[in-house]
C-alpha positions as CSV (number, residue, x, y, z in Angstrom):
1,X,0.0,0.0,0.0
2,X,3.1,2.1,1.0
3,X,4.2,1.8,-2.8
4,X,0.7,2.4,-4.1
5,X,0.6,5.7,-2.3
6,X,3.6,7.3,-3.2
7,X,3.3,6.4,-6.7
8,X,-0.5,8.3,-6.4
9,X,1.6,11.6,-5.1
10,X,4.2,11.0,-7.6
11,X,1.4,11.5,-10.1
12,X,-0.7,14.3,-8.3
13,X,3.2,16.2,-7.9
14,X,3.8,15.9,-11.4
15,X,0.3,17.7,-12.7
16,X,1.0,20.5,-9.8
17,X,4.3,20.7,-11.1
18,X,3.8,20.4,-14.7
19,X,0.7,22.3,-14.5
20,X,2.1,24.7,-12.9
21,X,5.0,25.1,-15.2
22,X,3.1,25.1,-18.6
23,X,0.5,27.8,-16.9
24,X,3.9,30.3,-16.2
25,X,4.8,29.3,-19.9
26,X,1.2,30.2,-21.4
27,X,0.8,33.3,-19.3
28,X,4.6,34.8,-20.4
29,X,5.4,33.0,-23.7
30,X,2.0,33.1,-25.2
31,X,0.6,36.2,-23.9
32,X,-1.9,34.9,-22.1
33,X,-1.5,37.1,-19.1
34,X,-0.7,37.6,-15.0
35,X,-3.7,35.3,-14.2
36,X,-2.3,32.5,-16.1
37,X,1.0,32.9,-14.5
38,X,-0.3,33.6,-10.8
39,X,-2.0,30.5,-11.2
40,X,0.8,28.5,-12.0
41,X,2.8,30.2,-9.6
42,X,0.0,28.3,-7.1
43,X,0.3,25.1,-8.7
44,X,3.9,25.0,-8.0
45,X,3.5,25.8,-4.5
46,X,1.1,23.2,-4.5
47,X,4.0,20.7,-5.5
48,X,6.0,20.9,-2.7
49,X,3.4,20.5,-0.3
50,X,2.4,16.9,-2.3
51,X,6.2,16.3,-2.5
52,X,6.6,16.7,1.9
53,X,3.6,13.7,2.1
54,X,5.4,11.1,0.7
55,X,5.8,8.5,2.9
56,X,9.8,8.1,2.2
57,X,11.1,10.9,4.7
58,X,14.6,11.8,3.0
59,X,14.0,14.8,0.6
60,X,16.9,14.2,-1.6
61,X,15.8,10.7,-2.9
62,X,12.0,12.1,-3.0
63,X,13.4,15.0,-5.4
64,X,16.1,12.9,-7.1
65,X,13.2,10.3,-8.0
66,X,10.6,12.9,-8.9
67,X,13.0,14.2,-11.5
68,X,12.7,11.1,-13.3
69,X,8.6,11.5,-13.0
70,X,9.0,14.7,-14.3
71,X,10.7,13.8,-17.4
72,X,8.0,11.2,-18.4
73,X,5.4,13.7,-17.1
74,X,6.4,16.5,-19.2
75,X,6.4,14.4,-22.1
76,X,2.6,13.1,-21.5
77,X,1.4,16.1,-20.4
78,X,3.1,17.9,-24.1
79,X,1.2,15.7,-25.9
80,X,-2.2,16.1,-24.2
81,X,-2.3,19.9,-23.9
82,X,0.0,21.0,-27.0
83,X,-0.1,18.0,-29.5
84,X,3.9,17.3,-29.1
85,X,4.7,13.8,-30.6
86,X,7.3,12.4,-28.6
87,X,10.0,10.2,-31.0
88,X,11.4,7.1,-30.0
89,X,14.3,8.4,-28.2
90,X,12.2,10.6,-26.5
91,X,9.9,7.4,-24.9
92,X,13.3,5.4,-24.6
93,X,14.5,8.3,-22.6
94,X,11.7,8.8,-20.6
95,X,11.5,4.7,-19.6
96,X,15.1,5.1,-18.6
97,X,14.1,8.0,-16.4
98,X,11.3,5.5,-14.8
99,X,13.4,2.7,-14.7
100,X,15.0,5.2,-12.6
101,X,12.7,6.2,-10.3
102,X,11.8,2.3,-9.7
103,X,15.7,2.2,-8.2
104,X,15.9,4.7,-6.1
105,X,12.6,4.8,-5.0
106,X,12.0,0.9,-3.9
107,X,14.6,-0.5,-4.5
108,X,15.6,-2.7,-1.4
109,X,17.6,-1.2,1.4
């Protein structure tokens, strides 16, 4: 269940994060305005308060792991909101990153 959990806030993280990210991007990039970036700016912050309740107390594995969700994340989350079509380096490169996260993460210790 332990597992199951912190792979659920791995995924909420990554939309905050993401989310959060590609809403600074619209509002600055693409004109879209202070709103856009104010709410990302909240998303963000909303990241690192999913990131504290993972159940794995040390903060450098959590991050180090998350990077690897972020990778794959960003990738997903491209395609869904801006139509990016990832090539096959891309999804080798983001199943590395997982492979990854699988590692350090829960690997045995």
């Amino acid at each position: 269940m332990t597992v199951l959990k912190s792979i659920m806030l791995f995924g909420v993280a990554a939309v905050f994060e993401i989310g959060g990210a590609w809403l600074v991007w619209q509002g600055i990039r693409e004109h879209r305005g202070w709103i856009w970036v104010g709410s990302g700016v909240i998303a963000l912050g909303l990241y690192g308060f999913v990131a504290t309740l993972q159940p794995d107390a040390n903060f450098g594995r959590i991050l180090a792991a998350y990077g690897g969700v972020f990778v794959a994340g960003s990738l997903v989350w491209a395609m869904v909101a801006d139509g990016f079509r990832p090539d096959r380096w891309d999804i080798v490169g983001a199943t590395v990153c997982l492979v990854g996260v699988g590692v350090i993460m829960y690997g045995p210790r």
